[in-house]
Backbone bond lengths (Angstrom), bond angles and torsions (degrees), N, CA, C in turn:
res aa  C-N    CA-C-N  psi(-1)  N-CA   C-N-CA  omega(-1)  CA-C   N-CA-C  phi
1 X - - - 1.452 - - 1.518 110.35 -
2 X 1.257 117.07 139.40 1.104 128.44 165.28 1.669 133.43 -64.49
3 X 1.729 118.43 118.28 1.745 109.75 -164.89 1.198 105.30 -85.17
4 X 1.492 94.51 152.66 1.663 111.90 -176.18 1.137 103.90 -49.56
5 X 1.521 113.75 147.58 1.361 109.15 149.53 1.415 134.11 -113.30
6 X 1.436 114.48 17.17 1.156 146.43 118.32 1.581 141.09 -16.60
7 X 1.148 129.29 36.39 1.333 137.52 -144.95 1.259 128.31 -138.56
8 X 1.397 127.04 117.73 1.445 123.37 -174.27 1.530 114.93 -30.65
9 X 1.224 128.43 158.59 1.535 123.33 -157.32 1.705 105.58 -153.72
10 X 1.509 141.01 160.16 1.090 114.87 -176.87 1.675 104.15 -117.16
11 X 1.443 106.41 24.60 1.688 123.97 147.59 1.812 113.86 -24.52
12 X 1.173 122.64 121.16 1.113 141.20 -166.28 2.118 80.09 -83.94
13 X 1.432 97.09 112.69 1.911 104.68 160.79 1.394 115.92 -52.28
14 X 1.352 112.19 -67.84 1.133 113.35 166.96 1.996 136.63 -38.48
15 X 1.440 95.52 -34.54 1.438 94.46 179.50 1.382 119.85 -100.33
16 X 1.522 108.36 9.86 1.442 123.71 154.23 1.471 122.78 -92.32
17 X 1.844 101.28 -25.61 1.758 83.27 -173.47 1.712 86.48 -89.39
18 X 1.067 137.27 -13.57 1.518 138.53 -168.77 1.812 108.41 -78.10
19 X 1.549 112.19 -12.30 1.067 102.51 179.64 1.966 120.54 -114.30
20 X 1.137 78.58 6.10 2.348 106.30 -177.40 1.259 82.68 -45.97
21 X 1.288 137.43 163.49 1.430 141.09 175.82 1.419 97.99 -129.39
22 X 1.366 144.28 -22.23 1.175 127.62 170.36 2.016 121.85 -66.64
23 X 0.736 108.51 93.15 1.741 104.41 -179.04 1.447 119.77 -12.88
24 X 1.510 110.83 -70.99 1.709 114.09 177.81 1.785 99.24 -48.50
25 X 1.423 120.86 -66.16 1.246 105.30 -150.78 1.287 119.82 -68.68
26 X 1.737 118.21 -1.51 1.289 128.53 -177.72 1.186 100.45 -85.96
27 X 1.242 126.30 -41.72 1.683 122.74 178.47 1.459 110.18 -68.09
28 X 1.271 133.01 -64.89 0.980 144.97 118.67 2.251 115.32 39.84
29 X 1.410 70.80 -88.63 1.779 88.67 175.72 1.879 106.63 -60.90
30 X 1.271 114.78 -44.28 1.838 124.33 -167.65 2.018 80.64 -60.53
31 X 1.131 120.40 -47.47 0.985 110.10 -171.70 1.242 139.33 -75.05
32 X 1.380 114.29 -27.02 1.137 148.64 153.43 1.902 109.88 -26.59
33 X 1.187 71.17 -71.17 1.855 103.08 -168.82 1.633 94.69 -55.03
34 X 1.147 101.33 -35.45 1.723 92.20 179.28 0.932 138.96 -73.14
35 X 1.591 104.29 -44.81 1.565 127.91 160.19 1.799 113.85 -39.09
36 X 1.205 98.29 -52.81 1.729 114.55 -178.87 1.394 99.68 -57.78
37 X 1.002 130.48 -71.55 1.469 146.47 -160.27 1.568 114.32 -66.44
38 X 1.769 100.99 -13.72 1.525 106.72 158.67 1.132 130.80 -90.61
39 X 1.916 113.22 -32.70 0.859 113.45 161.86 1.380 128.46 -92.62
40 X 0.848 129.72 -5.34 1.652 130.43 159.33 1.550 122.23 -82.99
41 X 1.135 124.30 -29.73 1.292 145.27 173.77 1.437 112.02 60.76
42 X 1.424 108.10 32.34 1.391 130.24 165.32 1.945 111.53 -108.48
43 X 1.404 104.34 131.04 1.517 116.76 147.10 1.600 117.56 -11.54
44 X 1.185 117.37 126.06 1.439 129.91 156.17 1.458 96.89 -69.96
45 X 1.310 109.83 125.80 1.495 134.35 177.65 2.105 103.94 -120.25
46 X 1.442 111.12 136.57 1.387 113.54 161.04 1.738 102.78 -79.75
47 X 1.408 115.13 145.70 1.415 116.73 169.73 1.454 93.11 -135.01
48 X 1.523 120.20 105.35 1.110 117.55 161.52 1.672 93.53 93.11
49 X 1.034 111.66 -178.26 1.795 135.49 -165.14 1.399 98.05 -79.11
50 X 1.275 147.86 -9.78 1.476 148.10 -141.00 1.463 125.12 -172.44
51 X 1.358 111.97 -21.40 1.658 112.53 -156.84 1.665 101.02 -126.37
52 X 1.370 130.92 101.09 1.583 136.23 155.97 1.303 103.64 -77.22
53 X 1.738 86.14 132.97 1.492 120.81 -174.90 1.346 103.56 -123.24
54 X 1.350 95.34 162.69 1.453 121.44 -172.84 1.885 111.77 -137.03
55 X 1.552 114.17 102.32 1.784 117.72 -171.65 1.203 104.80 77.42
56 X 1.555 110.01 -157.38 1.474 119.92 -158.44 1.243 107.98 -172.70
57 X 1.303 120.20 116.36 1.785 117.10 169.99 1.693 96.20 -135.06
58 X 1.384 101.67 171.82 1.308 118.45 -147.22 2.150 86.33 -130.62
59 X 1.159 81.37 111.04 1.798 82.11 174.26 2.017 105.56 -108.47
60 X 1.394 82.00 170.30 1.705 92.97 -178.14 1.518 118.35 -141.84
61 X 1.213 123.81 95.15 1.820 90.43 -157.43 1.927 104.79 -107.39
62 X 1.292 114.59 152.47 1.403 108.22 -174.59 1.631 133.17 -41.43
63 X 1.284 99.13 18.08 1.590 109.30 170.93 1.477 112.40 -92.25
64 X 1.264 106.55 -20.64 1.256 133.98 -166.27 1.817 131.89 82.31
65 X 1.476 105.01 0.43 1.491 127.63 162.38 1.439 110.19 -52.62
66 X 0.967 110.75 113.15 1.904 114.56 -171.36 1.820 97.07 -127.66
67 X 1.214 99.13 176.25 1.454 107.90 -178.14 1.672 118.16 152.31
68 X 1.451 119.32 157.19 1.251 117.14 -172.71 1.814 103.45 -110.54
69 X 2.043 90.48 137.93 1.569 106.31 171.40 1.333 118.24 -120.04
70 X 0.934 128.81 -168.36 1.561 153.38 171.24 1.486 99.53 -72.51
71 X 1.329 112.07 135.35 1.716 102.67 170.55 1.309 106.16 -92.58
72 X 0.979 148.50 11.71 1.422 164.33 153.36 1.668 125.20 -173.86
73 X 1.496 117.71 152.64 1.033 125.01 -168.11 1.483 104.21 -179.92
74 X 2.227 88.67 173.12 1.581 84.15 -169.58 1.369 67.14 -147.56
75 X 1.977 86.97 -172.63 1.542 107.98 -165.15 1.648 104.08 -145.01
76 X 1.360 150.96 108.21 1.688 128.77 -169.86 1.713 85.21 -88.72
77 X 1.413 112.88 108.76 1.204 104.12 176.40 1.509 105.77 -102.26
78 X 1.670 115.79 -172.07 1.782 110.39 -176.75 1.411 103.51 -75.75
79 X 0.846 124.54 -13.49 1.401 108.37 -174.43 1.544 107.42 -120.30
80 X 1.803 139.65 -32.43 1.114 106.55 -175.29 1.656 74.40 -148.14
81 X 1.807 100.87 -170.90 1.707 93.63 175.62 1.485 85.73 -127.53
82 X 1.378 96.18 145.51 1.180 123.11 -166.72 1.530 122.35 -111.27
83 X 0.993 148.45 144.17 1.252 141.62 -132.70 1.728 111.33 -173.39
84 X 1.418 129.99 93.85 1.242 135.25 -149.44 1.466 93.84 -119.06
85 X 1.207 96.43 94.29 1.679 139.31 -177.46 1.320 108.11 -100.60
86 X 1.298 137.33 3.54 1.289 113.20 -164.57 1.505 139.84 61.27
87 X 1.440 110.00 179.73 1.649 101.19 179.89 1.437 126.88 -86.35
88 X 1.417 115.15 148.54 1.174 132.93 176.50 1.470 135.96 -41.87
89 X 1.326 98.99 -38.99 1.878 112.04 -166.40 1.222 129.19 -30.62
90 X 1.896 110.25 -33.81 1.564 117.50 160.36 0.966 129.15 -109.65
91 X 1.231 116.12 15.12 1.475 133.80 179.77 1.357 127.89 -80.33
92 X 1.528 100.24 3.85 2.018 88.40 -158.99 1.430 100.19 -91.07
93 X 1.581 149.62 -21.22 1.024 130.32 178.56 1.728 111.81 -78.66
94 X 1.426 100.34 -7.50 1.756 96.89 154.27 1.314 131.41 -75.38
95 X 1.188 112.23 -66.78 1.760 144.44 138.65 1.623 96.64 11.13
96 X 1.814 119.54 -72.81 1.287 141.08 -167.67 1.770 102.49 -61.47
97 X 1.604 118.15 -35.50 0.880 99.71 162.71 1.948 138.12 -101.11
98 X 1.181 109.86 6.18 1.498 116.79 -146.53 1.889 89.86 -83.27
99 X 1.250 119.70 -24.33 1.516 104.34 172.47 1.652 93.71 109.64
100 X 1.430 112.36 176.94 1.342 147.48 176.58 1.848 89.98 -27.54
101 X 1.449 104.99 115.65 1.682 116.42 170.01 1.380 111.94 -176.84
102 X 1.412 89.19 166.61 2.363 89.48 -179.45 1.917 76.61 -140.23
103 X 1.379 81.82 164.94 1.571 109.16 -167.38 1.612 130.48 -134.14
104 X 0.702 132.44 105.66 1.914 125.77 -178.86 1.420 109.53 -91.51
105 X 1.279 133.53 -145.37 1.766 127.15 174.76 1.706 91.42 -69.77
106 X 0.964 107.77 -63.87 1.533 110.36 -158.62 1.374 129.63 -138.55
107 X 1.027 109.95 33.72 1.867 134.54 138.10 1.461 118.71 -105.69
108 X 1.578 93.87 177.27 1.481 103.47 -174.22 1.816 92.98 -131.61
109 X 1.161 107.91 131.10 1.719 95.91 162.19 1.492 119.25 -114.01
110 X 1.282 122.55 161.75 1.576 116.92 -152.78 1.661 89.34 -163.86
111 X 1.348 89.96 134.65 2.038 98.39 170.34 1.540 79.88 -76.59
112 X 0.953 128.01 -91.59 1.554 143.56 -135.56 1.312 113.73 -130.52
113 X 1.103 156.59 125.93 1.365 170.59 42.07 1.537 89.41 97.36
114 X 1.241 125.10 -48.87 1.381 134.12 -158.17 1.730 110.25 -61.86
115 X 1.960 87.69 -17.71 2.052 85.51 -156.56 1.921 87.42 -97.56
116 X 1.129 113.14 9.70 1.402 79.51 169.10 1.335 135.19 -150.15
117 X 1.175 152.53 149.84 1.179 134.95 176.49 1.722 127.70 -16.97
118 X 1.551 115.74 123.57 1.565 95.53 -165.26 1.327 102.47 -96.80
119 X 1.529 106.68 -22.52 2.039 107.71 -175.65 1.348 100.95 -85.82
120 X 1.710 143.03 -11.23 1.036 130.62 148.78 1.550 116.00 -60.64
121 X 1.545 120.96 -49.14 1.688 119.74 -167.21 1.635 90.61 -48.53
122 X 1.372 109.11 -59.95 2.023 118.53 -171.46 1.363 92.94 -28.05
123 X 1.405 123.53 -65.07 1.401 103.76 -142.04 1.632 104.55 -86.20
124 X 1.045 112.85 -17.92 1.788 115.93 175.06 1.912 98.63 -72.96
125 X 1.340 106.58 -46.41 1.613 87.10 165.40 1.583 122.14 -62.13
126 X 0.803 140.88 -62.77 1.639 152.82 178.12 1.389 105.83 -43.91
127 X 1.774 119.56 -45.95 1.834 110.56 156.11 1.564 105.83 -50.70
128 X 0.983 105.60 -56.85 1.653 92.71 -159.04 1.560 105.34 -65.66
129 X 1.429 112.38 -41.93 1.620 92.64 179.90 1.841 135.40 -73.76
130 X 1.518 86.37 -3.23 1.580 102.46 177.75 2.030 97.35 -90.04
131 X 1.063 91.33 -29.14 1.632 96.67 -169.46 1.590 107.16 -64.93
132 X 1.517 133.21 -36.17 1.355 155.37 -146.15 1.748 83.22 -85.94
133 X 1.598 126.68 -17.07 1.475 117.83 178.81 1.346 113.35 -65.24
134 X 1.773 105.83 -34.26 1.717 106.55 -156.75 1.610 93.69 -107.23
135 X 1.436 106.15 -160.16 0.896 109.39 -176.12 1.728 121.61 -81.20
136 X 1.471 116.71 121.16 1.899 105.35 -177.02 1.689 96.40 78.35
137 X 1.257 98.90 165.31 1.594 140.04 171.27 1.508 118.07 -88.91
138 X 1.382 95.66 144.54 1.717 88.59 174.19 1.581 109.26 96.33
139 X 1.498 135.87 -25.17 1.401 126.66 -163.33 1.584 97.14 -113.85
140 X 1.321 135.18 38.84 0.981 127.62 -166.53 1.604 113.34 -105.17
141 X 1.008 120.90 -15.51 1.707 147.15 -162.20 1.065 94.31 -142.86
């Protein structure tokens, strides 16, 4: 099998979110990182070239490809900020309220911090990172 390349890193957090070149998503991200790091009460970790994480769980999926991630994380990418929350399935009467966002299985995308509810984002982060205990995403709330 092929190793992640996905992987805690000893990348300075700070001198990645300090070097984002878009303004919003650099402010944006400092903030980000905080929010996470309050509610998880874990270290901002780099995983990989791009993506701060927050903990560590170990998935397995019926292919038998297993491996360890971030129980949540984000990304200030060029085009949107990204936010790896996990899955949706109990999320939608949050979802309905959190404001201006686009979605894949298990990110969140966001122009700006500005469009959405921030004590809703908390608690969809804090599901997902309490959720990363049991089995899968999404059943945590």
């Amino acid at each position: 099998m092929a190793e992640a390349k996905t992987k805690p890193t000893g990348v300075s957090v700070d001198a990645f979110l300090d070097a984002v070149e878009h303004p919003q998503r650099r402010a944006d991200g400092h903030e980000v990182r905080q929010m996470m790091e309050s509610i998880t009460g874990e270290p901002a970790v780099m995983w990989g070239p791009s993506i701060v994480g927050f903990g560590t769980y170990h998935y397995k999926y019926a292919s038998g490809h297993e491996g360890d991630m971030c129980r949540v994380g984000f990304s200030p990418r060029a085009a949107k900020l990204v936010l790896y929350v996990g899955g949706f399935a109990d999320y939608e009467s949050m979802l309905e309220r959190l404001g201006k966002y686009k979605r894949s299985k298990a990110c969140l995308y966001l122009n700006k911090l500005a469009d959405v509810d921030r004590a809703v984002l908390e608690e969809i982060i804090r599901c997902t990172y309490d959720a990363a205990d049991h089995e899968g995403f999404g059943h945590g709330c």
